[in-house]
Residue frames as qw, qx, qy, qz and C-alpha x, y, z in Angstrom:
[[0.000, 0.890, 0.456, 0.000, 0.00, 0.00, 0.00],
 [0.352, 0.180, -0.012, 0.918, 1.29, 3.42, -0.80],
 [0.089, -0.495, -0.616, 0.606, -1.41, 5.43, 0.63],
 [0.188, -0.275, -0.502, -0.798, -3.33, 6.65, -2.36],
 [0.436, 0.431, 0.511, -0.602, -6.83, 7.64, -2.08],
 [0.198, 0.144, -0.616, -0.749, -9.05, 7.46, -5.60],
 [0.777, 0.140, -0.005, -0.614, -12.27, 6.32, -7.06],
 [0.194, -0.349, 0.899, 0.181, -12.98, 3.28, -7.43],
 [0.507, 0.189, -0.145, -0.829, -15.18, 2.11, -10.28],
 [0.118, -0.200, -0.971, -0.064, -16.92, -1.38, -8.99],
 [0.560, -0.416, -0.458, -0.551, -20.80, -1.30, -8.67],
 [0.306, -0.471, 0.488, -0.668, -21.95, -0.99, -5.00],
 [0.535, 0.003, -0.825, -0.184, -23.07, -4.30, -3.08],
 [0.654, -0.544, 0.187, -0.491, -24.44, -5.38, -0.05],
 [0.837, 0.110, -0.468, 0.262, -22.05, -7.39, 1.32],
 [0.563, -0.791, 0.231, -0.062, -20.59, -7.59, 5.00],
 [0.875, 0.297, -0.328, 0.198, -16.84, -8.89, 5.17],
 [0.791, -0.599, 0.104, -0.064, -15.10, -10.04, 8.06],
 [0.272, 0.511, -0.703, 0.413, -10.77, -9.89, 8.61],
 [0.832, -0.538, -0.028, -0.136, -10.63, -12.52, 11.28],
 [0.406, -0.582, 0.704, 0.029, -6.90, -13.39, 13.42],
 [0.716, -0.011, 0.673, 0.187, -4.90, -15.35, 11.89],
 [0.032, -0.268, 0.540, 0.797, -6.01, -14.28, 8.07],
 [0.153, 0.474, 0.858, 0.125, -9.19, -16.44, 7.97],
 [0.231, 0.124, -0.017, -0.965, -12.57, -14.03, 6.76],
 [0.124, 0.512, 0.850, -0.020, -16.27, -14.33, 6.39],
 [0.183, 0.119, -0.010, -0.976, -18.41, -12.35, 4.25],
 [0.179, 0.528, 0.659, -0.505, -21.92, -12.01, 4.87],
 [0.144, -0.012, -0.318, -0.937, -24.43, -11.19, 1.50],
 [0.606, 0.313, 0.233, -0.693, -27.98, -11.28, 0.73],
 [0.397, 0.183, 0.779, 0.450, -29.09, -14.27, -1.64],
 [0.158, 0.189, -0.226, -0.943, -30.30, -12.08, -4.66],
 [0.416, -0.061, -0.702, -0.575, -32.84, -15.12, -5.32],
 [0.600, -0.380, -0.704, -0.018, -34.20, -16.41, -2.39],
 [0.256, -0.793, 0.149, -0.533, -34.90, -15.01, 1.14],
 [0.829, -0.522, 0.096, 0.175, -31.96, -15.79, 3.09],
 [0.143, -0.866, 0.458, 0.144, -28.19, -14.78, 4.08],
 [0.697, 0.500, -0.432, 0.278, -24.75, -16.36, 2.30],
 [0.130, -0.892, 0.411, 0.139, -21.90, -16.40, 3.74],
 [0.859, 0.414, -0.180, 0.241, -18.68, -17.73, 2.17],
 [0.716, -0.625, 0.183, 0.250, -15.35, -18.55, 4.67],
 [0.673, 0.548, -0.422, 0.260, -11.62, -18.26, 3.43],
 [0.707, -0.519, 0.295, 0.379, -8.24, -19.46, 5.13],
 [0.825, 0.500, -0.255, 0.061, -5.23, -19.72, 4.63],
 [0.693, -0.471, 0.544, -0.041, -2.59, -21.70, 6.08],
 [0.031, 0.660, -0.632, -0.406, 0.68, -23.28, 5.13],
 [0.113, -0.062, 0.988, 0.082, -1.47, -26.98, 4.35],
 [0.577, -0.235, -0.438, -0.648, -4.51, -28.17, 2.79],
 [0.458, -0.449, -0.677, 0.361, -4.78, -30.27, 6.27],
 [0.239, -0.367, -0.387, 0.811, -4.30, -27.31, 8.30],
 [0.239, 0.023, -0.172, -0.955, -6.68, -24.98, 6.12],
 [0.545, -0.419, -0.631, -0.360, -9.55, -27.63, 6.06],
 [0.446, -0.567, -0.548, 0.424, -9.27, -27.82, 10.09],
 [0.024, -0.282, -0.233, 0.930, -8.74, -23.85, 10.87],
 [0.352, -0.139, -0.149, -0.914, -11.92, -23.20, 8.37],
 [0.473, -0.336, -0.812, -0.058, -13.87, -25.94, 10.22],
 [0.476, -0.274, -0.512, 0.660, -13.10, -24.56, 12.98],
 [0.040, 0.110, -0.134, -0.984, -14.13, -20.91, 11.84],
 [0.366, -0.308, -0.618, -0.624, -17.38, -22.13, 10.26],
 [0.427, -0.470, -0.772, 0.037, -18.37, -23.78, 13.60],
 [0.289, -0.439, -0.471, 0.708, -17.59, -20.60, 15.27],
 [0.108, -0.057, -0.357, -0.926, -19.32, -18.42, 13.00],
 [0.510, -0.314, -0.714, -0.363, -22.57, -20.59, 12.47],
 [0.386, -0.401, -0.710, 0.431, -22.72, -21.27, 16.51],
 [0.036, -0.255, -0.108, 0.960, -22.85, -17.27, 16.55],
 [0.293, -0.241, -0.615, -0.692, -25.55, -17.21, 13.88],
 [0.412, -0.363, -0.833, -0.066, -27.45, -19.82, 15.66],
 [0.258, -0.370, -0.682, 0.576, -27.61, -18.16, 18.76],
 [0.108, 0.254, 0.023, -0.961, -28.44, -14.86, 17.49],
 [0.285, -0.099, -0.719, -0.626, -31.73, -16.50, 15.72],
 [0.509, -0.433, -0.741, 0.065, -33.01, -17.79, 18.32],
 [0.178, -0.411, -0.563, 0.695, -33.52, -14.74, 20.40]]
């Protein structure tokens, strides 16, 4: 990063997106067809072992958050 500022010319979105420790993320959209929320996880880590277990691990703690927050 050099610390421009500037337009940038992408079409606005409704999308939420999540920097999580570590490097992992989760972004949060609207489905454009149906009534209900995405979301889509990344890692990344120095193994395809170790990335499948850290985004398990991330989903369950994401989702578990969801869950709870539905239910109240």
């Amino acid at each position: 990063m050099d610390g421009r500022t500037g337009i940038i010319e992408l079409p606005n979105s409704n999308v939420l997106k999540y920097k999580l420790e570590g490097g992992a993320w989760v972004c949060v959209r609207p489905s454009g067809t149906e009534p209900k929320i995405k979301f889509y996880f990344g890692v990344k880590e120095e193994t395809a072992e170790a990335s499948e277990q850290v985004l398990k691990e991330v989903v369950e703690e994401v989702m578990g958050r969801v869950s709870v927050m539905s239910t109240v």
